[in-house]
C-alpha positions in Angstrom: 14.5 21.5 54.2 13.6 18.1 53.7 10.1 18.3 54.6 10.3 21.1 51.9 11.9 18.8 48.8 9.6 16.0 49.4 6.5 18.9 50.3 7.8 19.8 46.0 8.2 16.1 45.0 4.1 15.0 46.2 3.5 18.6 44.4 5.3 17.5 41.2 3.9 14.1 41.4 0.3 15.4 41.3 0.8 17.6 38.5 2.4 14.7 36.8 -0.4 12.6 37.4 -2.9 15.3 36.5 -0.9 16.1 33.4 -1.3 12.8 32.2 -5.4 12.1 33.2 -5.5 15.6 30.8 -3.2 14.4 28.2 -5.4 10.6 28.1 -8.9 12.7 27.9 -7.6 14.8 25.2 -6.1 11.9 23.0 -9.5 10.4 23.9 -11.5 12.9 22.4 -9.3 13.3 19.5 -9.3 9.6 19.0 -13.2 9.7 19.0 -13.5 12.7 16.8 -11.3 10.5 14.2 -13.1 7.2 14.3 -16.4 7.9 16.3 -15.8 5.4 19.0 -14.1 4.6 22.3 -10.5 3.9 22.2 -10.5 1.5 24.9 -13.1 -1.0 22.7 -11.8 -0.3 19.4 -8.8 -0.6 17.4 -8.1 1.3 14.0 -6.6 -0.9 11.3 -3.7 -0.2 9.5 -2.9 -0.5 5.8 1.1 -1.6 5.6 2.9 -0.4 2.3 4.0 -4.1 1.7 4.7 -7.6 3.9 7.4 -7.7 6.4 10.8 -8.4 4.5 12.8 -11.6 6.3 16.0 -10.9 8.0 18.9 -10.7 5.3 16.7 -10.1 2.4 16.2 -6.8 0.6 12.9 -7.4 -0.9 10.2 -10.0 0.2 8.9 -10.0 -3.3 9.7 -11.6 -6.5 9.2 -11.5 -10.0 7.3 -13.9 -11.8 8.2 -15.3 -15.4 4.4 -14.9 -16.4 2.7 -13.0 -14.2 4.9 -10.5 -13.3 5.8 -9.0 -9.2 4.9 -11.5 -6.9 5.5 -12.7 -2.8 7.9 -15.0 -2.2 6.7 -18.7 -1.1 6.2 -18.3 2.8 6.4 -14.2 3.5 4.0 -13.4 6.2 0.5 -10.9 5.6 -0.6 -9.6 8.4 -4.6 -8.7 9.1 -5.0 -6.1 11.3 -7.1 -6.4 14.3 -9.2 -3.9 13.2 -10.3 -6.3 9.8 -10.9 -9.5 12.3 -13.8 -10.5 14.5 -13.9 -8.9 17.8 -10.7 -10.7 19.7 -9.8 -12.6 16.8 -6.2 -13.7 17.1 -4.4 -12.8 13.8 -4.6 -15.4 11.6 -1.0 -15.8 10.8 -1.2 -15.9 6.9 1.4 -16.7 4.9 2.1 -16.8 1.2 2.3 -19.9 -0.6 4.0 -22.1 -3.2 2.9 -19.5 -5.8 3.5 -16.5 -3.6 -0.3 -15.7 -3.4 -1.5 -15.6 -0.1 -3.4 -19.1 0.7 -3.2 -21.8 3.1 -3.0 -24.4 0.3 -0.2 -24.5 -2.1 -0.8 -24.7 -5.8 -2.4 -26.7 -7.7 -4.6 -27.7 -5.4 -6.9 -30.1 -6.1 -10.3 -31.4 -4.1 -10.1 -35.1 -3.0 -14.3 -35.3 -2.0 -17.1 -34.8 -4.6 -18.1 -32.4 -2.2 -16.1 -29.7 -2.3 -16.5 -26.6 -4.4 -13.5 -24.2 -5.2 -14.4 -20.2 -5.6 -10.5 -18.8 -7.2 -10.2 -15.1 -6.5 -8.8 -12.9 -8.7 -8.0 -8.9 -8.6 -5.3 -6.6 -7.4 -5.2 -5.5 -3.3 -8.6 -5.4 -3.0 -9.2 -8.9 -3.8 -5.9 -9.6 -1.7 -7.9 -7.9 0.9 -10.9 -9.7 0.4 -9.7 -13.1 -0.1 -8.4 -12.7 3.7 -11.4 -10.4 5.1 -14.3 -11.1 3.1 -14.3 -14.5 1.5 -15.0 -16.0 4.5 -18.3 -14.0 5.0 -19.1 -14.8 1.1 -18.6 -18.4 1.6 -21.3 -18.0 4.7 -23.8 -16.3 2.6 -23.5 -18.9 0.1 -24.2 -21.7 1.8 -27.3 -20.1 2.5 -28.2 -21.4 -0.8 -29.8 -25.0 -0.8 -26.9 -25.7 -3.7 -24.1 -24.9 -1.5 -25.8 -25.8 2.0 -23.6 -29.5 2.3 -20.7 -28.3 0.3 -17.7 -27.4 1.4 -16.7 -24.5 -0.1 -13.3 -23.6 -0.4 -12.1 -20.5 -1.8 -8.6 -19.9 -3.2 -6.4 -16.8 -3.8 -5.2 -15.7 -6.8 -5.2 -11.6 -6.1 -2.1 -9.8 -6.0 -1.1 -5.9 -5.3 -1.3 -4.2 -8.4 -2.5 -6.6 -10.4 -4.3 -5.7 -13.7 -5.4 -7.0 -16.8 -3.8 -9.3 -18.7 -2.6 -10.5 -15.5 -5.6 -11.9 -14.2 -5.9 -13.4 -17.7 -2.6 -14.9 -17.8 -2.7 -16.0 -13.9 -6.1 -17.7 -15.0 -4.4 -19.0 -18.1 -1.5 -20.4 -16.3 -3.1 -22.2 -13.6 -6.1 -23.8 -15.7 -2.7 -25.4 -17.9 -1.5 -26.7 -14.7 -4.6 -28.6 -13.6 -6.1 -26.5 -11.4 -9.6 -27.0 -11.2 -12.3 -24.3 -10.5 -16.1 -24.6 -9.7 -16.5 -20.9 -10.4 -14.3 -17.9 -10.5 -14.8 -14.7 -9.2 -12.5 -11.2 -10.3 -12.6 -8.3 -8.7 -11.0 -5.6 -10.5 -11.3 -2.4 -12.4 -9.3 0.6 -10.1 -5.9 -0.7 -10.7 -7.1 -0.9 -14.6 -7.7 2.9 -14.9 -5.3 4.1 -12.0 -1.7 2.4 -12.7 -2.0 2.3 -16.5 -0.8 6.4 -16.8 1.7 5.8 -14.7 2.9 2.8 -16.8 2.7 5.3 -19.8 4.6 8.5 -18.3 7.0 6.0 -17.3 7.6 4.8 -20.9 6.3 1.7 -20.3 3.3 0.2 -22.4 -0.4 0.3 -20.4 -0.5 -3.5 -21.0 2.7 -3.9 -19.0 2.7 -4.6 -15.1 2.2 -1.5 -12.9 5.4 0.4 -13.2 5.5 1.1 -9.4 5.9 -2.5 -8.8 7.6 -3.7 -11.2 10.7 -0.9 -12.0 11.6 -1.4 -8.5 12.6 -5.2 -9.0 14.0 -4.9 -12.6 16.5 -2.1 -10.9 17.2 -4.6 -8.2 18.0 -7.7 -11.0 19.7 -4.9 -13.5 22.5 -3.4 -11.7 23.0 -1.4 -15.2 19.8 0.4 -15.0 20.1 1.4 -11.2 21.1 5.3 -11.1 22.2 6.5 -7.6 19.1 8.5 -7.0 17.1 5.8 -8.1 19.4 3.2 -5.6 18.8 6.4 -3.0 15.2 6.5 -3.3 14.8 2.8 -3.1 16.8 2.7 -0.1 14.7 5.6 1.5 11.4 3.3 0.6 13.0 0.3 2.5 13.9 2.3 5.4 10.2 4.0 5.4 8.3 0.6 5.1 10.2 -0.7 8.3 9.4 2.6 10.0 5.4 2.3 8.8 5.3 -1.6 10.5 6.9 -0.3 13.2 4.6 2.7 14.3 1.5 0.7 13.1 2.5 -1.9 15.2 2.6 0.6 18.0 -0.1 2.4 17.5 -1.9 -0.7 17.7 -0.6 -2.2 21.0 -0.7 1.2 22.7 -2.4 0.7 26.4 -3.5 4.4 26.1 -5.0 6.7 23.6 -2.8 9.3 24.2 0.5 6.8 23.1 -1.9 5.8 20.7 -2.3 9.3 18.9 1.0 9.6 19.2 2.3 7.1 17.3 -0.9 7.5 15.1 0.1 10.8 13.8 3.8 9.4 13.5 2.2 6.9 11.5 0.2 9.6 9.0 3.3 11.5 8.4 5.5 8.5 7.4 2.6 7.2 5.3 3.1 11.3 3.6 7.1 10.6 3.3 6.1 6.6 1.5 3.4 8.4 -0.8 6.0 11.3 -1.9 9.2 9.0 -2.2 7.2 6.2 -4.2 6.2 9.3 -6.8 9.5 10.2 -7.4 10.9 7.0 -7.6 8.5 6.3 -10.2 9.6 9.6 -12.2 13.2 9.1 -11.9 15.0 8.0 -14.7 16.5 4.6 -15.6 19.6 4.0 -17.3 19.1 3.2 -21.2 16.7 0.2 -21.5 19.3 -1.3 -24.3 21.8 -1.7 -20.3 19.0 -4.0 -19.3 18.9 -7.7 -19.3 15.4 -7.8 -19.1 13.3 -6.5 -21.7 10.0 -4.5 -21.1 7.8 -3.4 -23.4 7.7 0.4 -24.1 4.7 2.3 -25.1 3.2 1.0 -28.8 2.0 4.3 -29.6 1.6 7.8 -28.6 -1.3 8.2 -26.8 -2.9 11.4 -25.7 -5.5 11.3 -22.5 -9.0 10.6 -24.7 -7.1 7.4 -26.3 -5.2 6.5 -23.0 -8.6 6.1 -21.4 -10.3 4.1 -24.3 -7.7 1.9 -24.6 -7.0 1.0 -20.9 -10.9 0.4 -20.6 -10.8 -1.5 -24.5 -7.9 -3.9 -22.6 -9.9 -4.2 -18.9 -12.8 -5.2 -20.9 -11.5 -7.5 -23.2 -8.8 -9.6 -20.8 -12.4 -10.3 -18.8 -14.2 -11.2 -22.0 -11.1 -13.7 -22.6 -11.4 -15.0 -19.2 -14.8 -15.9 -19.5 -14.1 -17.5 -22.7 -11.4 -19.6 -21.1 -14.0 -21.0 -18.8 -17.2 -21.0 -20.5 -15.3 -23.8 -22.7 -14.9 -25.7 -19.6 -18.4 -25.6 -18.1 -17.4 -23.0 -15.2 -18.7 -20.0 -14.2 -17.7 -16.5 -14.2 -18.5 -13.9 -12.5 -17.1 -9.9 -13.0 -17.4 -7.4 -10.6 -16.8 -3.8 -11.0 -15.4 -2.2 -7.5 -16.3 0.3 -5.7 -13.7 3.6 -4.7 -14.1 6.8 -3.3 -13.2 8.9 -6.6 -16.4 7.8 -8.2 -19.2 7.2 -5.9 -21.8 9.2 -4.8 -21.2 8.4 -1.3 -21.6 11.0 1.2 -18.5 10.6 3.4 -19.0 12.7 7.1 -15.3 14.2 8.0 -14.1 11.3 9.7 -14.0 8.6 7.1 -13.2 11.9 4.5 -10.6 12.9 6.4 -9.0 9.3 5.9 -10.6 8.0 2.6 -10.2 11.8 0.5 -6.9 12.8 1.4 -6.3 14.5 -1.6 -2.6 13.1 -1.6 -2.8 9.8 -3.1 -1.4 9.2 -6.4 -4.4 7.3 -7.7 -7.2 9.2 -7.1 -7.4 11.7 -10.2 -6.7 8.7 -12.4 -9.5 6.8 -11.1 -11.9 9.8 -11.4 -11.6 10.1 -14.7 -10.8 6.3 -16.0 -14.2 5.2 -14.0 -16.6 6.8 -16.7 -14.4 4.8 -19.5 -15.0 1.3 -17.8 -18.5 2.3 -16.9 -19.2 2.4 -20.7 -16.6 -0.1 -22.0 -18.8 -2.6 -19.6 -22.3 -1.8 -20.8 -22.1 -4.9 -23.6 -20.5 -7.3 -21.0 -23.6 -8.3 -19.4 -24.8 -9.2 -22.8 -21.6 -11.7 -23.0 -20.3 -12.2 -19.6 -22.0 -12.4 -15.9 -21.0 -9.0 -15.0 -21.9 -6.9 -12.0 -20.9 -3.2 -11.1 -20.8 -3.1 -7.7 -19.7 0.7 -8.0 -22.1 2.2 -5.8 -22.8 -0.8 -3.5 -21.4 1.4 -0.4 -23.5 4.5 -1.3 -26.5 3.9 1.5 -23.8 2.0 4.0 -24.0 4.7 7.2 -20.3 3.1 8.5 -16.9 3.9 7.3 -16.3 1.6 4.2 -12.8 2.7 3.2 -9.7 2.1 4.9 -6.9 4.5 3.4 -6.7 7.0 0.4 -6.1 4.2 -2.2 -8.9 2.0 -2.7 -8.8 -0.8 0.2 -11.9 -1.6 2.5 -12.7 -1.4 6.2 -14.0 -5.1 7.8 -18.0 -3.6 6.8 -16.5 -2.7 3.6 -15.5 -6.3 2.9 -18.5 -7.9 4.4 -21.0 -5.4 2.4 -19.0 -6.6 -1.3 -19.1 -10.3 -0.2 -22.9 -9.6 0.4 -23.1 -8.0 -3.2 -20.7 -11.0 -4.6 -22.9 -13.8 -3.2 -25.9 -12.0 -4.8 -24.6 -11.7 -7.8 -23.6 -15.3 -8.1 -26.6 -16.7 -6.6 -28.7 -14.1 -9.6 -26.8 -15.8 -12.4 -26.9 -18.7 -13.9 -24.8 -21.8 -12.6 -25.3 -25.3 -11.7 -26.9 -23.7 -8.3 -30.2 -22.2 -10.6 -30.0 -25.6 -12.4 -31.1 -27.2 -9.1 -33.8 -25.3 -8.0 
């Protein structure tokens, strides 16, 4: 009898152990099909709906007299292995003084003749870049016999869903507090076509702050504009953004592919359940504005989809032109650049980096097909007036996966490949570099 159970246990044991050498290959094979390389060497990044909150807060974001939603001072931003150099520790960013995510607080001011200070402006993407790609943009610049014994220092002034005026008024705001720049680079243009309808079926005025960030806060300060679905929903986003750093954390540390895939998949259907919920908090509806304390503009006029576009493109085009006008009285450069998304490219994506980049279920990407043609024309006389670059189809001939989600953000050769286009582009226009040559 005895020989018998353990004769069963060696048997279950091997089928255990068989079971799982099947289950790794599989999750191997599907992991491979996904990104087109070896679990084991490779480590998918992860884009995280929003920063870690602290302990005992609600939100780890603030809101901003001028510019509108920001990070508190000191919240953490996490790169994901995946957007580092091969072994890279994480580089344990934090937000600064300002809430923009920097290693130097604000204003900061350079104590050598020597050193030459790039500010960053945009929405995510320049968040993204300023921690993934401006280090690769301050390599290709010193290329450049002008930058070659400079140290070049670049500073981040980028924020999720940032748009114009608020680069404008960030600019504004920080040029009337000393800071000094050497030459400013803004990377914008999705945010400017994607979040403005929103805005509008929200109520709100396209010149506002992206609803989506910023109804969320004004319901947190205004108790009197808070409904109980709305209270519900943003409850349901809290509890989903812990669950999204949790599996994405997993997924990442996973020994195997197979607890990988796993908590992979988890990972793609909470990101559904965030993407769903964040729509229908945005078209739930507040209490009368008159409850509020704060005041936000409404919509200055009706405005049907032809007039929503031209305006929203008239605005991206004209902050920029203000920008430049701000620093062309001070003797410093400029520089515009147009991204680059996957709802107006004519990229061909093979099904791996389609199946991540064209989901078909983000709320951005129908707004961005059709608002790219509007900044595409609003930005043929910048040139003529500004240094401006479209950089829209700077990814068409890459052969690698560029895109990183279904929004607009950009794998590690994503960033690298726009830093290559951004040092370019400054290097092609005129500056104190061309002066020197």
């Amino acid at each position: 009898m005895e020989k018998r159970v353990r004769s069963r246990l060696r048997l279950l044991a091997v089928n255990l152990w068989v079971f799982c050498i099947l289950a790794e290959a599989v999750a191997l094979f599907v992991y491979y099909t996904d990104s087109g390389e070896l679990y084991y060497t490779s480590r998918r990044a992860y884009e995280l709906p929003a920063a870690a909150v602290p302990e005992g807060r609600l939100t780890s974001e603030a809101l901003h007299p001028y510019f509108g939603p920001t990070h508190k001072p000191g919240a953490p931003f996490d790169v994901p292995a995946a957007l580092r150099a091969p072994q890279a520790p994480s580089p344990g960013l934090r937000t600064n003084n300002f809430g923009f995510v920097s290693p130097h607080d604000y204003p900061f001011s350079p104590v050598r003749p020597d050193r030459f200070i790039v500010g960053l402006f945009g929405g995510s993407v320049g968040t993204w870049f300023c921690a993934v790609g401006a280090e690769r943009l301050v390599a290709d610049l010193k290329q450049d016999p002008f930058f070659r014994d400079k140290e070049l220092i670049p500073l981040c002034f980028s924020h999720e869903g940032y748009k114009q005026p608020q680069q404008l008024l960030v600019l504004t705001y920080f040029l009337e507090i000393g800071q000094p720049f050497d030459l400013v680079v803004n990377i914008d243009g999705f945010n400017d076509v994607a979040l403005p309808p929103i805005n509008d079926r929200s109520g709100l005025d396209i010149s506002m702050p992206s609803a989506g960030h910023l109804v969320g806060l004004f319901n947190l300060i205004n108790q009197a504009t808070l409904t109980p679905d709305k209270l519900e929903s943003l409850a349901t986003i809290q509890h989903l953004r812990t669950r999204l750093t949790g599996q994405a954390a997993r997924a990442q540390r996973a020994p195997l592919a197979i607890v990988h895939v796993v908590f992979d998949r988890l990972y793609r259907r909470t990101v559904d359940q965030y993407a769903r919920e964040l729509g229908r908090f945005n078209d739930l509806p507040s209490n009368p504005a008159r409850n509020s304390l704060i005041q936000v503009t409404g919509r200055v006029r009706a405005r049907d989809e032809a007039t929503l576009l031209s305006d929203m493109a008239t605005q991206w085009a004209t902050a920029s032109l203000m920008m430049n006008d701000l620093l062309s009285a001070r003797g410093i450069p400029y520089v515009h650049v147009l991204q680059p998304n996957q709802y107006f490219t004519k990229r061909t994506f093979n099904s791996d980096e389609a199946r991540v980049a064209l989901s078909g279920k983000s709320p951005y990407g129908a707004f961005a097909a059709k608002g790219y043609p509007a900044l595409v024309t609003a930005s043929a006389a910048l040139p003529a007036k500004e240094r401006f670059f479209s950089a829209v189809d700077v990814f068409d001939r890459v052969p690698e996966p560029v895109y990183m989600d279904d929004c607009c953000h950009y794998t590690r050769t994503g960033n690298f490949v726009l830093a290559d286009f951004i040092a370019k582009a400054v290097l092609a226009s005129a500056g104190p570099w061309s002066e020197s040559r």
